[in-house]
N, C-alpha and C positions, 0 to 999 in steps of 0.2 A: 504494500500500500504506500501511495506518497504518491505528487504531484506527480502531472501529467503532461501538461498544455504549457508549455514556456509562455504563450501569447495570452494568455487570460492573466489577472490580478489573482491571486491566490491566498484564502481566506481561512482561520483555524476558527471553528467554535467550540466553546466547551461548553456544554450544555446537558443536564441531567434529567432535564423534563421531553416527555417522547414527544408532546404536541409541541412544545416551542422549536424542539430539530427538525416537527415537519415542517413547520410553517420558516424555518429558516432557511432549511435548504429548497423551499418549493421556490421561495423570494430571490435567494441568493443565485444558485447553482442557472439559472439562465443566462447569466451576465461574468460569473464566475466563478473559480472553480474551488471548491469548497470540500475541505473536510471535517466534519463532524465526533465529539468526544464526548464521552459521558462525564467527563473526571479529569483534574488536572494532570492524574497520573497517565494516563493516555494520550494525554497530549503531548508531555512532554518526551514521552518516549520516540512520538511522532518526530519534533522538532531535535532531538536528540539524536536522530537518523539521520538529520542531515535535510529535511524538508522546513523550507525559511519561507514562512508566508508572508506577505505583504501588511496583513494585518490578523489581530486575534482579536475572536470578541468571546468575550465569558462572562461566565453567570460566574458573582462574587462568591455564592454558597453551595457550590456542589461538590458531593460524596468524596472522603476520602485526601483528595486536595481542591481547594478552592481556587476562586483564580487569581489573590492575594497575595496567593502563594508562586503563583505558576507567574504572573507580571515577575516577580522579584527575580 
C-alpha cells in the first residue's frame, strides 16, 4: 500500500469513525489521492514507509494514538 499517482496532491486521514472515512474519501478521493487510517499508529507506519503526503488531516481523539500525537 502507498501512493500511486505522482500527479495528484496526496492526502493522509486519520480517522476512526466509518461514516466520517466514507464521506471523506467519497469528497476527497475525486480530486485526490487519499489514504485513509483508523489510528495514528497506522498512519505513521504508513508515512514511516517512506509515503510523504502533501497534507494530513486527523481527528484529535482516535484509538490508541491520536493525532496530537502523530503532528509531533
Amino acid at each position: 500500500m502507498g501512493f500511486t499517482n505522482s500527479d495528484l496532491i496526496k492526502i493522509v486521514v486519520v480517522e476512526d469513525e466509518m461514516t466520517m472515512q466514507l464521506i471523506l474519501k467519497k469528497y476527497l478521493s475525486n480530486l485526490y489521492e487519499v489514504e485513509i487510517f483508523k489510528d495514528g499508529v497506522d498512519a505513521m507506519a504508513f508515512l514511516q514507509q517512506g509515503n510523504i503526503p502533501d497534507l494530513i488531516i486527523s481527528d484529535l481523539n482516535t484509538p490508541v494514538m491520536g493525532g496530537w500525537k502523530v503532528q509531533k
